[in-house]
C-alpha positions in Angstrom: 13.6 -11.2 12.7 12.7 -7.5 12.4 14.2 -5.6 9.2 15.9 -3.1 11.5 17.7 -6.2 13.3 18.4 -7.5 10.4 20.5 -4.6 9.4 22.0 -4.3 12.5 23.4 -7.8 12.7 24.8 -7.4 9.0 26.6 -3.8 10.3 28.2 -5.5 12.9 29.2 -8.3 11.0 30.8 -5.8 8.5 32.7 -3.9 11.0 33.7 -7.0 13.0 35.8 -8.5 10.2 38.8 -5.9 10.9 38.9 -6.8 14.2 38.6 -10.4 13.4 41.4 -10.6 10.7 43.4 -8.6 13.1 43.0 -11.0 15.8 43.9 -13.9 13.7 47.0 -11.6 12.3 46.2 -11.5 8.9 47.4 -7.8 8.1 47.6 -6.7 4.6 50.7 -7.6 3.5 53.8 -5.0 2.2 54.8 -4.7 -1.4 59.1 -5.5 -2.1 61.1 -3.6 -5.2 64.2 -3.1 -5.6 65.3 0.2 -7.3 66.5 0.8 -9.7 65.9 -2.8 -11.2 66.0 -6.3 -9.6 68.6 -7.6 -12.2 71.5 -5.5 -11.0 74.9 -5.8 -12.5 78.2 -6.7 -10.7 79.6 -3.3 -8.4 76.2 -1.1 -9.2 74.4 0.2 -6.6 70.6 -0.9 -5.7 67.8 -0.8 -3.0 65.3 -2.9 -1.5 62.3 -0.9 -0.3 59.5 -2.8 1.7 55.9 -1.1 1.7 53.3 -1.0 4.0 50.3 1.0 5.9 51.2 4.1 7.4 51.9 4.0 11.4 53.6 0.6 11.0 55.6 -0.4 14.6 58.7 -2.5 13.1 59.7 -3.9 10.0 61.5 -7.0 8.7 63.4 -7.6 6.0 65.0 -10.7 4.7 67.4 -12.9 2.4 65.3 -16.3 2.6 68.2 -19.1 3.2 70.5 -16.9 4.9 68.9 -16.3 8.1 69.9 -12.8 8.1 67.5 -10.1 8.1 67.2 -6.2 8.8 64.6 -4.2 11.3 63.8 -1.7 8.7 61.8 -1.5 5.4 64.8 -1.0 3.2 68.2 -2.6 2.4 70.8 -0.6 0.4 73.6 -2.6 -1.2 76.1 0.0 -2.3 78.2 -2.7 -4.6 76.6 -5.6 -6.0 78.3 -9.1 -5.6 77.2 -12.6 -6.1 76.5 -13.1 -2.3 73.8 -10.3 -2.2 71.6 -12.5 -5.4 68.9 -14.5 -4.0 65.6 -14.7 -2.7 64.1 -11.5 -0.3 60.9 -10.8 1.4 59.5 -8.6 4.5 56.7 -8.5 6.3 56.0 -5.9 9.4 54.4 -5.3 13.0 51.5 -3.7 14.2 51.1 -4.1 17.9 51.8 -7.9 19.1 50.3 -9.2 15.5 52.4 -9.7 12.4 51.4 -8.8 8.8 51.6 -11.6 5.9 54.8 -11.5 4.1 55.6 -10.1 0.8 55.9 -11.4 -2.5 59.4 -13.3 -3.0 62.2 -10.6 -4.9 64.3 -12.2 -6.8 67.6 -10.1 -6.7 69.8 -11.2 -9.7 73.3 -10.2 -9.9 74.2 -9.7 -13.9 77.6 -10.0 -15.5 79.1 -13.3 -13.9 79.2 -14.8 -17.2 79.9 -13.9 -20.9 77.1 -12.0 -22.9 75.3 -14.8 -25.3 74.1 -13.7 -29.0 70.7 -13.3 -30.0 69.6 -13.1 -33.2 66.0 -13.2 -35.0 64.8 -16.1 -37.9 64.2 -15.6 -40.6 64.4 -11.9 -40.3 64.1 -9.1 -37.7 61.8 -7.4 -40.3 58.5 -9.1 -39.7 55.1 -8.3 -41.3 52.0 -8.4 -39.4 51.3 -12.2 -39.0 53.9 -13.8 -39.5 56.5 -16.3 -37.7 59.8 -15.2 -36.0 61.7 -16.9 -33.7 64.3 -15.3 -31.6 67.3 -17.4 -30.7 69.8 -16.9 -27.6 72.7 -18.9 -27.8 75.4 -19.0 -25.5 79.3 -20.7 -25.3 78.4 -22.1 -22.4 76.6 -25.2 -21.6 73.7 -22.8 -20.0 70.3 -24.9 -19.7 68.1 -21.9 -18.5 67.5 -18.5 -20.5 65.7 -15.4 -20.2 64.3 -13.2 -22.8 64.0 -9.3 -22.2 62.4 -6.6 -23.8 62.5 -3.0 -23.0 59.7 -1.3 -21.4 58.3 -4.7 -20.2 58.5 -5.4 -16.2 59.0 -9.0 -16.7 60.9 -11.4 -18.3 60.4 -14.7 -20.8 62.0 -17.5 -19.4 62.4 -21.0 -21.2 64.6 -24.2 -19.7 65.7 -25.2 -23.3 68.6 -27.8 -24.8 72.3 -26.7 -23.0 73.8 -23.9 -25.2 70.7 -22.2 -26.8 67.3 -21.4 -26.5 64.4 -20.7 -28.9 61.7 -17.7 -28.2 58.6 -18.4 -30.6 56.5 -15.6 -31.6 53.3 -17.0 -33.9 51.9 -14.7 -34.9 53.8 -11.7 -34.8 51.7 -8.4 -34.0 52.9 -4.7 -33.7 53.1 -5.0 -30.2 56.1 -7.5 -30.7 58.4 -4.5 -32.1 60.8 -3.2 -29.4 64.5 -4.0 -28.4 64.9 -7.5 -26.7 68.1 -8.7 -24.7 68.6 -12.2 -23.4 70.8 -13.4 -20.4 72.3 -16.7 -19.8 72.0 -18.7 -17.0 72.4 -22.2 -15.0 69.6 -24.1 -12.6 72.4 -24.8 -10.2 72.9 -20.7 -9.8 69.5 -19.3 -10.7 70.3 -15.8 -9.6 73.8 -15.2 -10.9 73.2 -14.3 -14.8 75.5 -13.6 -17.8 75.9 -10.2 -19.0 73.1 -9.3 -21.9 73.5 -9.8 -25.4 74.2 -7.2 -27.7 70.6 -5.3 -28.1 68.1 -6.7 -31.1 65.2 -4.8 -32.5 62.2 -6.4 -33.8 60.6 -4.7 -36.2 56.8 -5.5 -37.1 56.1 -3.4 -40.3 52.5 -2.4 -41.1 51.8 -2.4 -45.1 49.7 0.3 -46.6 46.5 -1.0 -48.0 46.1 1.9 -50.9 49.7 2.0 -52.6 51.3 -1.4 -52.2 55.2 -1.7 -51.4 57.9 -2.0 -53.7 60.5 -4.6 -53.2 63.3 -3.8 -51.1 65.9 -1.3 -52.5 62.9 0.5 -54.7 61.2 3.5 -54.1 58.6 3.3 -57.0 54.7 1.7 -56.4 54.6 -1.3 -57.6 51.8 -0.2 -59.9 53.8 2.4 -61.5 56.8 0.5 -61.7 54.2 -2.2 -63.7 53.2 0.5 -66.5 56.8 1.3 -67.0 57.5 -1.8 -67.5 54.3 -2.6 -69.5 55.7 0.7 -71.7 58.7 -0.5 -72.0 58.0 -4.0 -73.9 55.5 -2.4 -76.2 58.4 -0.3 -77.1 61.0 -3.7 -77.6 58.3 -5.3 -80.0 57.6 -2.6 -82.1 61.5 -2.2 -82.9 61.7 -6.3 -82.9 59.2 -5.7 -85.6 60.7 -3.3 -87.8 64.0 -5.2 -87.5 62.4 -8.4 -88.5 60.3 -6.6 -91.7 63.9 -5.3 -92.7 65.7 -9.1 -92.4 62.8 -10.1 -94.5 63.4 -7.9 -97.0 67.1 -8.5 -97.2 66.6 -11.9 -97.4 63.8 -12.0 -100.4 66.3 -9.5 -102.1 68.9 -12.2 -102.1 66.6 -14.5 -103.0 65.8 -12.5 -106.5 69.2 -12.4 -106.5 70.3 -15.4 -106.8 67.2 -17.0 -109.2 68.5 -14.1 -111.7 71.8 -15.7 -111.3 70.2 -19.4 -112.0 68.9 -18.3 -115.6 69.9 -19.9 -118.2 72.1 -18.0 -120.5 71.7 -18.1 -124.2 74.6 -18.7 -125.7 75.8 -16.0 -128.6 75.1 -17.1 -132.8 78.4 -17.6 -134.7 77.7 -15.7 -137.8 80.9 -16.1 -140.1 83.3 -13.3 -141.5 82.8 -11.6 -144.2 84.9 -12.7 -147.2 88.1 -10.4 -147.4 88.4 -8.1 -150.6 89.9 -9.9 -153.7 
């Protein structure tokens, strides 16, 4: 075959695909969010926005399980309650062919339960490499929890033993730092979540390499506080030594003492009287 048909074939292969995929519907499929989050809690406002191509002819939007849906690309829910949590997805219509669905959104509904606790071991002060484990526990006998931090788009969830769960982080880098929540939840209701705990901030700290730390509740180097201390013993043994000299001379001075006292005395010569005048 010529190099000119060659090309040509592969040109029209090229171009033919659109037509083909069209054909056999397989449009592009839409993009779901909900705004302003998906976890949304109790009473708040939130919408779901479906995406597609520009010139689209109809939309569809669902709740999967429900079998109710909506001829447009959004949904707004002006109050959240437990019946709007679930499953949605949307797809749309070009023509007499139908685009691929979306990507499941899982709208949760937040607040249904209590807030758990969650607390970092052995410290929320970390240094860089090492171990911390961040613990949500709950009053309830949850089974499922889910680990947030803020600025992150999704979550950390772990199926763990009924009433708490464990969040390892080995080993700990400065990209762990940040403000985690966690909710609390059951298998049995996957989309209706506790409230959040009470915010927890992780904090990785980075030690110089040129000045070392101090210990905690000390603002002097650890060198200089060293050669104070080195300063300060050389000062205790030099007046241990001059107390010690002066105990040693007070105690050879009593010794002198007391041999003087040991000599034996010589006792005085009884000369007689002198006869008396006759």
């Amino acid at each position: 075959m010529a190099p000119s048909l060659t090309a040509l074939f592969c040109l029209g292969l090229c171009l033919g695909r659109p037509v083909i995929a069209a054909q056999s519907g397989l449009l592009p499929k839409p993009s779901l969010r909900a705004l302003p989050s998906s976890l949304v809690p109790l009473e708040r406002p939130v919408t779901i926005w479906c995406h597609g191509p520009q010139g689209v002819d109809l939309y569809r939007l669902e709740k999967l399980g429900s079998k109710k849906y909506e001829d447009h690309n959004f949904l707004s829910i002006s109050a959240m309650k437990t019946s709007h949590a679930g499953r949605y997805r949307c797809s749309y219509q070009n023509g007499s062919q139908w685009s691929l669905p979306s990507d499941h959104l899982e709208l949760v509904a937040t607040g249904v339960f209590d807030k758990p606790s969650l607390t970092a071991h052995p410290s929320p002060v970390v240094p860089p490499g090492g171990d911390v484990t961040l613990k949500c526990q709950s009053q309830y006998g949850f089974d499922q929890f889910a680990l947030y931090k803020e600025g992150d788009a999704g979550f950390y969830k772990r199926l763990e033993h009924r009433y708490h769960a464990d969040f390892p982080m080995v080993p700990v880098t400065t990209a762990h730092s940040g403000t985690y929540r966690c909710y609390s939840f059951s298998n049995v209701s996957p989309y209706l979540w506790s409230s959040p705990s009470n915010p927890m901030v992780l904090t990785v700290t980075a030690l110089s390499r040129n000045v070392p730390v101090s210990p905690e509740g000390s603002s002097t180097p650890i060198g200089l506080a060293r050669q104070d201390h080195t300063q300060g013993n050389l000062v205790r043994i030099c007046l241990g030594a001059v107390v010690l000299v002066l105990l040693l001379g007070v105690v050879a001075e009593d010794w002198h003492s007391q041999r003087r006292a040991l000599r034996p005395r010589l006792k005085p010569v009884q000369r007689p009287l002198p006869p008396l005048p006759q």
